[in-house]
Backbone as CSV, one residue per row, in Angstrom:
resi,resn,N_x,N_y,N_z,CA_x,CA_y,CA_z,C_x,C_y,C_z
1,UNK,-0.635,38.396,3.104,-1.802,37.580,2.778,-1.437,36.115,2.956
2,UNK,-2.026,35.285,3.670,-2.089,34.178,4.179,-3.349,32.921,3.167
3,UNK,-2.819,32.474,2.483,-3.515,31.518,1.454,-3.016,30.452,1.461
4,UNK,-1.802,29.258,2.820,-1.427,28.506,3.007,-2.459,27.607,3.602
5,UNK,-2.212,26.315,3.027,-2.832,25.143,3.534,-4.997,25.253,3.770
6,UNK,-4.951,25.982,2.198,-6.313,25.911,1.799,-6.889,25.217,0.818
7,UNK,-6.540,24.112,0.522,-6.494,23.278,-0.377,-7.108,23.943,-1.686
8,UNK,-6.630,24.934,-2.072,-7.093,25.396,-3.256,-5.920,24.839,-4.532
9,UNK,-6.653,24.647,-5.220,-6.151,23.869,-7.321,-7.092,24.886,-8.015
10,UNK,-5.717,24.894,-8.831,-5.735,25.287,-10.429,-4.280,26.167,-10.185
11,UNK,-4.986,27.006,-11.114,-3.340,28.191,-11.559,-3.909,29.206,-10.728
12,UNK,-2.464,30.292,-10.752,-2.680,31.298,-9.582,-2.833,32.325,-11.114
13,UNK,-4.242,33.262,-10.943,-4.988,34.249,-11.648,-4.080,35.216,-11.770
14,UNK,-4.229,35.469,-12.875,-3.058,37.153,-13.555,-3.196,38.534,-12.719
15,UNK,-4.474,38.124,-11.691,-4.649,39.237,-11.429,-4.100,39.314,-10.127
16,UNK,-3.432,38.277,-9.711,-2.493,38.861,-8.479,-1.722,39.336,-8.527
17,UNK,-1.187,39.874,-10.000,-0.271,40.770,-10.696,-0.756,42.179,-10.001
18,UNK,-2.366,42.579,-9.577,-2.406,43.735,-9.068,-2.637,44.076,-8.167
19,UNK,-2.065,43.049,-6.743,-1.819,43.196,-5.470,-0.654,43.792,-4.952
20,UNK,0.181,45.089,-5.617,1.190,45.387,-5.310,1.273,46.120,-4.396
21,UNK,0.672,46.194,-3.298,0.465,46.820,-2.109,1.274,45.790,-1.300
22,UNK,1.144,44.423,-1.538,1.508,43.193,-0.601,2.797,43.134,0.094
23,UNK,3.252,43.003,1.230,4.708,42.821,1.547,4.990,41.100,1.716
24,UNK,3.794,40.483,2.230,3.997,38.766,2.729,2.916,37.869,1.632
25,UNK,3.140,37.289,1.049,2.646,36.208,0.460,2.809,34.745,0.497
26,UNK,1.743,34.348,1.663,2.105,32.515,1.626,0.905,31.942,0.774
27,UNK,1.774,30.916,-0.141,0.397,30.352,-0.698,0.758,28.640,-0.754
28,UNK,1.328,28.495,0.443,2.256,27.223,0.468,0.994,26.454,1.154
29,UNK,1.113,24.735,0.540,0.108,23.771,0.868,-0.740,23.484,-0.002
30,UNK,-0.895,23.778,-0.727,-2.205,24.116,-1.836,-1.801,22.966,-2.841
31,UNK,-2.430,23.587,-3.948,-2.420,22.285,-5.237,-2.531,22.981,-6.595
32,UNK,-1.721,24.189,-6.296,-1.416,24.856,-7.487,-0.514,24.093,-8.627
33,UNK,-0.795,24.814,-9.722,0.290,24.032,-10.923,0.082,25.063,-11.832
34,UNK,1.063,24.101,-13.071,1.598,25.265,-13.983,2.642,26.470,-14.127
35,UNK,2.456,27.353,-14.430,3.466,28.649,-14.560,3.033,29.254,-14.048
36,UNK,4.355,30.050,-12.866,3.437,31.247,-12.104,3.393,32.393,-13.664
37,UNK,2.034,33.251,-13.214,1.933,34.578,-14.443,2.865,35.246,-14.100
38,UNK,2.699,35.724,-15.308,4.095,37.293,-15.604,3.722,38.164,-14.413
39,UNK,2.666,38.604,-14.834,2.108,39.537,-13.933,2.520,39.795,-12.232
40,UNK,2.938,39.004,-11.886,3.233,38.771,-10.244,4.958,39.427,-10.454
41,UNK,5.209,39.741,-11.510,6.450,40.697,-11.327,6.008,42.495,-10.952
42,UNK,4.834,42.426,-10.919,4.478,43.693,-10.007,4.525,44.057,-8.476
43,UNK,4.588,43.064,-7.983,4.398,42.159,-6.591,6.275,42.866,-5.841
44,UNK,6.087,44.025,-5.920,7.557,44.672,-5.798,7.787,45.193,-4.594
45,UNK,6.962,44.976,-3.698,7.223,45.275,-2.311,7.517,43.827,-1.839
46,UNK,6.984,42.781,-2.085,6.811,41.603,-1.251,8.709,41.098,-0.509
47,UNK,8.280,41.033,0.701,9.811,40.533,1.662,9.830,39.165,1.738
48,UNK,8.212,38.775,1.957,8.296,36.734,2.180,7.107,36.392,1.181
49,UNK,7.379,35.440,0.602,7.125,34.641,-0.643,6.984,33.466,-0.391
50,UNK,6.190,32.763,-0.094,6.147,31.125,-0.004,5.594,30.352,-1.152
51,UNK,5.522,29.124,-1.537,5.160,29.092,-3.031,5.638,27.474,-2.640
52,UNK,5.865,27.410,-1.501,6.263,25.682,-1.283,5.083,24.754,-1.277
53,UNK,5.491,23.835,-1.588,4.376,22.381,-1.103,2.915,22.321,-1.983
54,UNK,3.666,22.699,-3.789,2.851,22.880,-4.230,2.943,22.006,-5.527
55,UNK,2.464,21.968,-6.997,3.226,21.350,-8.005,3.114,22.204,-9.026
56,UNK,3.896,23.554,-8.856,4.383,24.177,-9.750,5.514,23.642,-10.933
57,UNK,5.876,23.855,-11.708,6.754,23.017,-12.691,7.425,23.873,-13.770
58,UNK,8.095,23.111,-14.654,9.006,23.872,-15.569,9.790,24.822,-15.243
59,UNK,10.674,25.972,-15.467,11.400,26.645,-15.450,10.979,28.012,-13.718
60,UNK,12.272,28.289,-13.240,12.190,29.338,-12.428,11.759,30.708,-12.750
61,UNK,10.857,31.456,-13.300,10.714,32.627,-13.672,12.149,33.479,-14.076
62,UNK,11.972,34.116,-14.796,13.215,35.070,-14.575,12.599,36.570,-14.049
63,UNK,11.267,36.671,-13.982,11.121,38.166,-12.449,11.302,37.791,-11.471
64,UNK,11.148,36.751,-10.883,11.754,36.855,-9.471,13.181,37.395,-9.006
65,UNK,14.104,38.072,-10.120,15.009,38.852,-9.872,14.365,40.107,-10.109
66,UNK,13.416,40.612,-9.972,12.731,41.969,-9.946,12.158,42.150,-8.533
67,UNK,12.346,41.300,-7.659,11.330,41.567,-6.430,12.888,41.184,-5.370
68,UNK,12.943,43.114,-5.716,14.494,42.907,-4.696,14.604,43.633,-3.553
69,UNK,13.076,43.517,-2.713,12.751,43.789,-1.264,12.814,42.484,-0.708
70,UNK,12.913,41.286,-1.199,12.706,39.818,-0.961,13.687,39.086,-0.011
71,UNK,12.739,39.296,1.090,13.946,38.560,2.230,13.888,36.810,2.351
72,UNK,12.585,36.341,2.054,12.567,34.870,2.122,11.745,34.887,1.340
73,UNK,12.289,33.276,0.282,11.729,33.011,-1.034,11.349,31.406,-0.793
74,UNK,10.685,31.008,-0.344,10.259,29.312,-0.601,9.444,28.785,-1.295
75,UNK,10.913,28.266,-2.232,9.937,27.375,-3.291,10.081,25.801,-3.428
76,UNK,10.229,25.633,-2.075,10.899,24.560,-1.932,9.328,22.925,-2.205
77,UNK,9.503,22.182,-2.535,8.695,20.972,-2.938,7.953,21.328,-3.448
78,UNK,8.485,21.375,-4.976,8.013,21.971,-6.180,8.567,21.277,-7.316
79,UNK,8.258,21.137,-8.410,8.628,20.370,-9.875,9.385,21.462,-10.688
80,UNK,10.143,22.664,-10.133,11.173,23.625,-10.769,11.807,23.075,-11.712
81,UNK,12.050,23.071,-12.480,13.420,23.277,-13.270,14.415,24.243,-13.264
82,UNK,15.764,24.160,-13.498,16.638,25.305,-12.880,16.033,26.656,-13.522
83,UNK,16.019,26.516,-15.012,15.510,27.980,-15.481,16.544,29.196,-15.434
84,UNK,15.984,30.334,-15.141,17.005,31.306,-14.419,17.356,31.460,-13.308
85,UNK,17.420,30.767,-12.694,17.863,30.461,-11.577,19.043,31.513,-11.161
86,UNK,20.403,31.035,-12.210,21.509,31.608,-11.468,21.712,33.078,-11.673
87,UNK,20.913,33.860,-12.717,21.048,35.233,-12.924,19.744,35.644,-11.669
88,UNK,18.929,34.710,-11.494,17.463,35.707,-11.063,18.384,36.026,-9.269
89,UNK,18.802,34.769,-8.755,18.647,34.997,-7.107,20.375,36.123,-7.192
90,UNK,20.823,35.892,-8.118,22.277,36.465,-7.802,21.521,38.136,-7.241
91,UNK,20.513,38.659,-8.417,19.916,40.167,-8.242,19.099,40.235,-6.508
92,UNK,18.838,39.425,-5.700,18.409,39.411,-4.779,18.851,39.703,-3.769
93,UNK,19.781,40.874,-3.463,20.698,41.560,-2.248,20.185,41.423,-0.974
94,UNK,18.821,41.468,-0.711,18.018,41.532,0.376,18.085,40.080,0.887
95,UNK,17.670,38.862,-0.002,17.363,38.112,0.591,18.202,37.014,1.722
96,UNK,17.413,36.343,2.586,17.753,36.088,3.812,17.783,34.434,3.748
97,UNK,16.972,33.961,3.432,16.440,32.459,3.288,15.938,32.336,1.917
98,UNK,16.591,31.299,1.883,16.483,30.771,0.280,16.247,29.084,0.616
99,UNK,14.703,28.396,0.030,14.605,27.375,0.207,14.356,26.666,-1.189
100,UNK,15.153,25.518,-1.549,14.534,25.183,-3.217,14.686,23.673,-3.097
101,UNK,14.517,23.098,-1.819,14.434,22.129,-1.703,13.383,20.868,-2.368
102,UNK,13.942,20.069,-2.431,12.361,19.247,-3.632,12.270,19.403,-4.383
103,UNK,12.762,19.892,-5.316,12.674,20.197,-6.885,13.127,19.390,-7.895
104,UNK,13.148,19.816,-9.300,14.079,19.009,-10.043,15.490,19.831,-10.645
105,UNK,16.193,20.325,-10.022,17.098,21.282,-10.231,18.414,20.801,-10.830
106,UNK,19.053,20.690,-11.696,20.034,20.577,-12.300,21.492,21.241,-12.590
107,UNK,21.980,20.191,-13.138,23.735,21.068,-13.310,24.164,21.703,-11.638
108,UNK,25.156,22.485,-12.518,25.923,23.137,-11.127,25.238,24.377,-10.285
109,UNK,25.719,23.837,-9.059,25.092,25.116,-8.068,24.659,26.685,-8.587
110,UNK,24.383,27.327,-8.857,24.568,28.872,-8.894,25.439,29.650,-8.437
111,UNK,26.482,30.085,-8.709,27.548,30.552,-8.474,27.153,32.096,-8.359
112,UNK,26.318,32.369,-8.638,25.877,33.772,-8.128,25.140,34.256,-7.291
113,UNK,25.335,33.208,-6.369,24.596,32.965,-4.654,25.733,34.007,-4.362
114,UNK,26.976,34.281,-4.657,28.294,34.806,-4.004,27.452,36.302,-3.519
115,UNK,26.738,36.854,-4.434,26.370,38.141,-4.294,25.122,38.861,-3.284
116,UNK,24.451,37.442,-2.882,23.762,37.617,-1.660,24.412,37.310,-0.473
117,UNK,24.981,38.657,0.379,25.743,38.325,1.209,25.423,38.328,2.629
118,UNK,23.762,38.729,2.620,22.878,38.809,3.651,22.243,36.935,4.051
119,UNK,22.484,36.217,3.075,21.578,35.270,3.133,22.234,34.231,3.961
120,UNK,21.195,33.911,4.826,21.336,33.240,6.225,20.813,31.492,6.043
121,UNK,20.201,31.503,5.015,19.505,30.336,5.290,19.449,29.583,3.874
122,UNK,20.069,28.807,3.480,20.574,27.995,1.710,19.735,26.437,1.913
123,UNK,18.803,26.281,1.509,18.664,24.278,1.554,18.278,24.517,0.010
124,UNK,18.978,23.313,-0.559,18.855,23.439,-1.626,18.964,21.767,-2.129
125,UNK,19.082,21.235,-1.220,18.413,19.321,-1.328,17.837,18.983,-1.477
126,UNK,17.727,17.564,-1.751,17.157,16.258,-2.529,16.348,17.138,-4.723
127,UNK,17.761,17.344,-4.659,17.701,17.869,-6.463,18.783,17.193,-6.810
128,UNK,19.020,17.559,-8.374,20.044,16.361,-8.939,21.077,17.694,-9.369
129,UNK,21.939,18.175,-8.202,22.511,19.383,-8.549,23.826,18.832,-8.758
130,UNK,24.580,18.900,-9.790,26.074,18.404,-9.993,27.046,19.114,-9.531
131,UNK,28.459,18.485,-9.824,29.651,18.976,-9.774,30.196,18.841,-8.600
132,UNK,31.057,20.193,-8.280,31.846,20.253,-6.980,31.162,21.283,-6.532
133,UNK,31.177,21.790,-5.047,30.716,22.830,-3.857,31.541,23.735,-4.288
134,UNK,30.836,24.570,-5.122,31.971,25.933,-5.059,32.450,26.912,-3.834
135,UNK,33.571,27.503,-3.897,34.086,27.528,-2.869,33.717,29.461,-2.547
136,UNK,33.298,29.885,-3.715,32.298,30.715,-3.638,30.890,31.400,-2.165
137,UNK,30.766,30.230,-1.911,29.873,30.177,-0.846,30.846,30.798,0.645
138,UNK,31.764,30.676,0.736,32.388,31.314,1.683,32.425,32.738,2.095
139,UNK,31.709,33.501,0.840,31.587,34.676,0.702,29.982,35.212,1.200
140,UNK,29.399,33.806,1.550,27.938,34.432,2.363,28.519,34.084,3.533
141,UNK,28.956,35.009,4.476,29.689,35.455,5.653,28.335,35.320,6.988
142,UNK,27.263,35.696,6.736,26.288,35.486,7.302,24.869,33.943,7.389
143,UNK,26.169,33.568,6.389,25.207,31.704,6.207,25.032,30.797,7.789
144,UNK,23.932,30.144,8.307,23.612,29.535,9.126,23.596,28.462,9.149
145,UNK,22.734,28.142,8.073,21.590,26.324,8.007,22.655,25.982,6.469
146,UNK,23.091,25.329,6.188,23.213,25.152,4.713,23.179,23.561,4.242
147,UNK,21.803,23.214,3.930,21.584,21.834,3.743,21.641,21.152,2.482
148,UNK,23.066,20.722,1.886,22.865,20.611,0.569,23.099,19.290,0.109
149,UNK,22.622,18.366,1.056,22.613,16.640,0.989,21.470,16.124,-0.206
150,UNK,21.567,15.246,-0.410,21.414,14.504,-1.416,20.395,15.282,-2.694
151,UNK,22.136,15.284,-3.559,22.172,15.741,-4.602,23.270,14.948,-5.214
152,UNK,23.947,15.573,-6.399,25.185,14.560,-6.801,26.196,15.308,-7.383
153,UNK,26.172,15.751,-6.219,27.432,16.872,-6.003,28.742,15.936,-5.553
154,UNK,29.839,16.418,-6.029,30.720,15.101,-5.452,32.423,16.470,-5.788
155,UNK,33.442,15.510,-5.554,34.980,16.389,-5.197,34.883,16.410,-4.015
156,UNK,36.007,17.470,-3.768,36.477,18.006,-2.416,35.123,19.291,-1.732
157,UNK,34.677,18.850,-0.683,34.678,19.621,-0.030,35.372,20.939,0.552
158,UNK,35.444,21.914,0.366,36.048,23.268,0.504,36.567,23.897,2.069
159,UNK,37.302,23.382,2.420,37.692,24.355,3.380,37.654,25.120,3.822
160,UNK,36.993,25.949,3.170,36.701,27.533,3.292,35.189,28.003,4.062
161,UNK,34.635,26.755,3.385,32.999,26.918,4.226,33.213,26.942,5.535
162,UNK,34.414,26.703,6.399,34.273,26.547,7.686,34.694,27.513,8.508
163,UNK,35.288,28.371,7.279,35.221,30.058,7.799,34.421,31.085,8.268
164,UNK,33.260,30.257,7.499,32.281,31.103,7.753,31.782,31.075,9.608
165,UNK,31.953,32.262,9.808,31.906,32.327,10.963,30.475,32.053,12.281
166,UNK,29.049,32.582,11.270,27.823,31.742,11.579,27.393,30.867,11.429
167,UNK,28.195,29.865,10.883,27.414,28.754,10.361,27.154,27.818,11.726
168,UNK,26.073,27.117,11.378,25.568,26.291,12.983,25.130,24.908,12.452
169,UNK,24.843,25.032,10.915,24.028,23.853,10.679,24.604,23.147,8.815
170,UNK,25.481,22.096,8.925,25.957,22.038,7.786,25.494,20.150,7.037
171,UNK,24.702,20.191,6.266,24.496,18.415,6.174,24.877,18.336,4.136
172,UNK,25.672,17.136,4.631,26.554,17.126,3.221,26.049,15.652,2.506
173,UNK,24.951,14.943,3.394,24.542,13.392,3.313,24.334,12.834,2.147
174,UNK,25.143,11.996,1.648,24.571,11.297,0.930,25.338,11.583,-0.609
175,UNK,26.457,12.471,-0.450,27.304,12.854,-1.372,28.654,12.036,-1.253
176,UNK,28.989,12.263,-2.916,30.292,11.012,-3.403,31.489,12.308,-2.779
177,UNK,32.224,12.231,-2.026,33.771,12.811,-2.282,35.013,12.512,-2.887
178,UNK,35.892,13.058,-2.618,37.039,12.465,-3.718,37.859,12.747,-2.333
179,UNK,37.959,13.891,-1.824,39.165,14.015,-0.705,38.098,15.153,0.174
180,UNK,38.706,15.258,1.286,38.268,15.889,2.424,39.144,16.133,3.086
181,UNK,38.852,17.424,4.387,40.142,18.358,4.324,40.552,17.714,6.168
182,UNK,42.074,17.550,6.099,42.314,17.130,7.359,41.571,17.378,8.422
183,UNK,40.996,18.317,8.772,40.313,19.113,9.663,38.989,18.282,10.026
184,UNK,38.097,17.959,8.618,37.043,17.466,8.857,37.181,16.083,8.756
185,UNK,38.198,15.027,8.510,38.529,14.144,8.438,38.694,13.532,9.958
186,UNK,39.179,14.646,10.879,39.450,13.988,12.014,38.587,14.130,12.992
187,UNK,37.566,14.905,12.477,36.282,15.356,13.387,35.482,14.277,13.105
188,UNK,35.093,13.982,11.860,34.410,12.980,11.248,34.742,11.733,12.127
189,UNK,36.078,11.259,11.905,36.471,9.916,12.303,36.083,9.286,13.555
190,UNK,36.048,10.521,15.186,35.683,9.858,15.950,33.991,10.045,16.458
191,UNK,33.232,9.731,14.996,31.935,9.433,15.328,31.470,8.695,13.691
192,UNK,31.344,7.297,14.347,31.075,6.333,13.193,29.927,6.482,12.288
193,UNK,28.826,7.555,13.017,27.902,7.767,11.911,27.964,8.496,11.297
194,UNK,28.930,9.444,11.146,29.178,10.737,10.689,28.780,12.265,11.170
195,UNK,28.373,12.021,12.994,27.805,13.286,12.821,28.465,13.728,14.455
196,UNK,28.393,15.464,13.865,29.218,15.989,14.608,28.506,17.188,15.541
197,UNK,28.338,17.376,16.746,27.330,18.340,17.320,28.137,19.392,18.142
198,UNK,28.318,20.278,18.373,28.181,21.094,19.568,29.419,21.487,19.489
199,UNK,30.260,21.988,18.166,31.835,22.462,17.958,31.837,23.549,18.023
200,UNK,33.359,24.433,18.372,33.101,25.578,18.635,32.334,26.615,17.508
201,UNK,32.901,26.526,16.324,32.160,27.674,15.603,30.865,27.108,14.980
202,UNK,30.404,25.927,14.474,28.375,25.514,14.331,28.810,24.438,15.614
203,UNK,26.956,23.772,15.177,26.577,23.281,16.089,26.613,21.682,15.417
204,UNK,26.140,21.495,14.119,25.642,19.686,13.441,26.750,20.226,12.405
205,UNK,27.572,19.217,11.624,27.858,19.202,10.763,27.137,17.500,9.499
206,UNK,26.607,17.384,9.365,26.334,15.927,8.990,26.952,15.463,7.281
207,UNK,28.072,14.344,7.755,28.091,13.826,6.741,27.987,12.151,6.535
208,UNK,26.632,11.849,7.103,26.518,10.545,6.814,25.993,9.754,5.544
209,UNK,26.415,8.627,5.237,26.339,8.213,3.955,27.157,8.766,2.761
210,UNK,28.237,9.793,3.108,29.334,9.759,1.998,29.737,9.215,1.596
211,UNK,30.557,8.951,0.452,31.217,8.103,0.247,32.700,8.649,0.257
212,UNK,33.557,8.806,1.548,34.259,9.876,1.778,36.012,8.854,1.463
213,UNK,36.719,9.632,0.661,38.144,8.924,0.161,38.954,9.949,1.234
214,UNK,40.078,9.548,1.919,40.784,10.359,2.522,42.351,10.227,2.131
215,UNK,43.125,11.026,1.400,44.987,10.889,1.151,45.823,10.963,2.701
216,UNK,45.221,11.828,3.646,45.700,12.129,4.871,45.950,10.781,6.169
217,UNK,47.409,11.236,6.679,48.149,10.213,7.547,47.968,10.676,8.884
């Protein structure tokens, strides 16, 4: 069902709780707000979920770890709060793309991203997400896009992300570091804006506007 970019406002009705026939739901564009209903934890077939570009607010549901046919979830430019965040997406085995971009998302990453090992597609920028890049993420073996620039995430960058063997698309912009790993230090260096295209295993790495400290001779 296709309900994107119909300029419809208000709240989304309890009774789409009894559309559980549905596999695709876009309701991105609109001028929804408030709390999504309980009820939409019936919604147990659905694979794509859109829910972006809207002004939903307060907390992440905690059913959206019940809808675990869910290959793409965008809830990206939205007034979220983290919520359950890190228990709901960890239950999400299926999913593929994960967008939570625009939000107001807090504290540290979700560390129970480790357990979606299908998921191809992470933006999770311009939120006020702290700490260091857990090194965790190395374990989505199938990651592509992973856009996790400006936030205020800061430390070392992980070494390990560059294992990942699909990755094509990595932007780190606008984050404090403490150290960075020889490797990307010397890739970095011979391009003054920070950006790096067309290497053998991705394609962009972007880290412009770091504030990048280096120990390495």
């Amino acid at each position: 069902m296709n309900l994107s970019n119909m300029t419809l406002i208000g709240r989304i009705p309890r009774e789409f709780g009894n559309l559980s026939f549905l596999v695709s739901l876009d309701m991105g564009s609109n001028n929804f707000h408030g709390n999504l209903p309980q009820e939409m934890v019936h919604l147990c077939r659905l694979k794509f979920f859109d829910l972006s570009c809207n002004s939903f607010s307060r907390k992440v549901p905690s059913w959206f770890g019940f809808l675990h046919q869910l290959q793409v979830l965008n809830l990206g430019n939205n007034s979220f709060t983290e919520g359950q965040i890190q228990k709901v997406i960890g239950s999400l085995t299926n999913l593929r793309e994960l967008n939570l971009t625009g939000n107001k998302l807090i504290g540290s990453k979700p560390l129970s991203l480790s357990n979606t090992s299908r998921l191809e597609t992470l933006v999770v920028s311009f939120n006020s997400l702290q700490g260091n890049i857990p090194e965790v993420i190395d374990n989505l073996h199938n990651m592509k896009v992973l856009p996790i620039h400006d936030n205020e995430l800061m430390g070392s960058i992980p070494f390990t992300i560059f294992n990942i063997s699909r990755i094509k698309i990595i932007a780190f912009t606008a984050i404090a570091y403490q150290e960075i790993s020889p490797m990307v230090y010397a890739m970095v260096s011979q391009y003054s804006k920070g950006f790096i295209c067309l290497l053998t295993s991705f394609k962009v790495i972007c880290l412009q506007a770091c504030q990048i400290v280096h120990n390495y001779k």
